[in-house]
Each structure stands twice: as C-alpha cells, then as structure tokens.
One Martini backbone bead per residue (centre of mass of N, CA, C, O) as a GRO file, in nm:
protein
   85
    1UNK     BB    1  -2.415   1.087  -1.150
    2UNK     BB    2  -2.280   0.895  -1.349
    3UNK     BB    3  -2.031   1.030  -1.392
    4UNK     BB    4  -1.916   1.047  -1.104
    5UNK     BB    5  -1.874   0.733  -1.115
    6UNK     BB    6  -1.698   0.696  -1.352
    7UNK     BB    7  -1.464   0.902  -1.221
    8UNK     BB    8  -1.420   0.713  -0.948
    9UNK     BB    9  -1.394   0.427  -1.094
   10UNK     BB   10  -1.101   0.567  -1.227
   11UNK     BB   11  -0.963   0.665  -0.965
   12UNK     BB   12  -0.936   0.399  -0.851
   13UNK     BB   13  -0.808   0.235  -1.097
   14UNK     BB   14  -0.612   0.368  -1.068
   15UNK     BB   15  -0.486   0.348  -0.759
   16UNK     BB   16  -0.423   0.048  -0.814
   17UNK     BB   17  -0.249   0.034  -1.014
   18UNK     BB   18  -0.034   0.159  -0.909
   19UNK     BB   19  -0.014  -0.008  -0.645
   20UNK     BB   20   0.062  -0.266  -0.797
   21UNK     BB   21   0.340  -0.166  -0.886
   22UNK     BB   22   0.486  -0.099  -0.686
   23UNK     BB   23   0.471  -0.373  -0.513
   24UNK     BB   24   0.586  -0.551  -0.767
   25UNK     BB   25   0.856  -0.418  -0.709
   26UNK     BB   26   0.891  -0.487  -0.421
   27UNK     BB   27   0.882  -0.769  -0.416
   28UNK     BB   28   1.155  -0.794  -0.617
   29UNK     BB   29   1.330  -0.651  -0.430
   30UNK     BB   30   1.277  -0.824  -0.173
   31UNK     BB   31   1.346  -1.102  -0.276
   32UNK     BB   32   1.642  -1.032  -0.392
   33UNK     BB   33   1.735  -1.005  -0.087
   34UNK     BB   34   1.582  -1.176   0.125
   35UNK     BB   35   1.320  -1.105   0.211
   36UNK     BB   36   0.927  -1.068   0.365
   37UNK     BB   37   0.906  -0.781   0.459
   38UNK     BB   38   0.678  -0.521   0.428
   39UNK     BB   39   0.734  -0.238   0.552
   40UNK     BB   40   0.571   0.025   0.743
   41UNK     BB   41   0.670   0.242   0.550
   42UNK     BB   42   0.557   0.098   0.248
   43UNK     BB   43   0.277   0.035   0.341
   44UNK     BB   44   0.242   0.387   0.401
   45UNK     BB   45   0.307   0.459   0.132
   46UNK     BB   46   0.030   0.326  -0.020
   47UNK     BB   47  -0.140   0.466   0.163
   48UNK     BB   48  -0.104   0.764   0.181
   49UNK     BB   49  -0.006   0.823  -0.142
   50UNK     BB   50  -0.193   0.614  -0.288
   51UNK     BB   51  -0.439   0.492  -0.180
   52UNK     BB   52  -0.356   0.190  -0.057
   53UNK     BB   53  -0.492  -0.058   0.116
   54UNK     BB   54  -0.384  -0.233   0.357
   55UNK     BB   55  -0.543  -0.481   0.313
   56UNK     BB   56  -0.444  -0.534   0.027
   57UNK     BB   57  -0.131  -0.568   0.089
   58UNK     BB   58  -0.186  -0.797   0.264
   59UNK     BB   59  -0.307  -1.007   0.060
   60UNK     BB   60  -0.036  -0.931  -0.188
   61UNK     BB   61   0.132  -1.070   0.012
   62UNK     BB   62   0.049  -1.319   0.112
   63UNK     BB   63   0.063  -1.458  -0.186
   64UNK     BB   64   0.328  -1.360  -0.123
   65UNK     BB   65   0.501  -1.484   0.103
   66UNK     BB   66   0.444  -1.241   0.273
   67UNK     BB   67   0.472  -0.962   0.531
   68UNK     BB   68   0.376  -0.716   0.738
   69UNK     BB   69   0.421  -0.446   0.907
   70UNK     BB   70   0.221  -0.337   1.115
   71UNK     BB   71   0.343  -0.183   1.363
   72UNK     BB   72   0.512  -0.035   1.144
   73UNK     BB   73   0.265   0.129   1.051
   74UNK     BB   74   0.120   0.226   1.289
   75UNK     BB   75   0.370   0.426   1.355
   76UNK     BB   76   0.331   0.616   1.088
   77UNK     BB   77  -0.004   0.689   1.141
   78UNK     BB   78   0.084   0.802   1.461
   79UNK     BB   79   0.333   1.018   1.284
   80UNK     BB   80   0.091   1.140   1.082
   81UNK     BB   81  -0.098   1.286   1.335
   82UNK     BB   82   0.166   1.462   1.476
   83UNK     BB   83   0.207   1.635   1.214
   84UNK     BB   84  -0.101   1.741   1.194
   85UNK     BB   85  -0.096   1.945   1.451
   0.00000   0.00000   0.00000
C-alpha cells in the first residue's frame, strides 16, 4: 500500500511540474504579446492533456494578474464530450 501511494505521489508531483511548465511559459508568452487570458483552449489543454486542476490554472493565472476564459474551457470541455459519444 505504501508503494503505491508513494507511486501516486510521484505522479503527481510530476503532473504538477510538466503543467507549472507549459503555465510558465504561457504566461510569458501571454505577457509579451500584452494578453492577460489564459484562453478556454489552453486552459483545457493543462486540464485535459496534462491533467492539470482547473482550480490550479485560475490560481496561478490570478497570481499571475491574469484571467482564464472559464466560458471557453467550459466549451471545449462539452466538445471533448460530444467527440467522446
């Protein structure tokens, strides 16, 4: 048992890494171009491709003075259920 958490633990931790990650980047990409969201797709892209918490995105983007597009996450997330049918 003890393995196995120590496994999940793992998976995590690196899930968390890759999306603080591709975040970092995007953040700086997003600055330079003087953006401040985090668009619906890139957003469901961290969610859905890295299994990165949404909660956490509106977060580091808060912190960040950014905002996410929730309504276009919401829009591809029932566009990624609509290809699931």
């Amino acid at each position: 048992i003890l393995e196995i958490i120590k496994e999940e633990e793992q998976a995590f931790s690196t899930m968390l890494d890759r999306g603080i990650k591709f975040f970092t980047e995007l953040e700086s990409e997003l600055k330079s171009d003087g953006k401040k969201e985090v668009t619906g797709d890139k957003a469901f892209f961290l969610y859905d491709t890295l299994g990165f918490p949404i909660d956490l995105t509106e977060l580091m983007a808060e912190e960040a003075g950014l905002t996410v597009d929730s309504k276009g996450f919401a829009n591809e997330m029932e566009a990624q259920k609509q290809r699931s049918r």
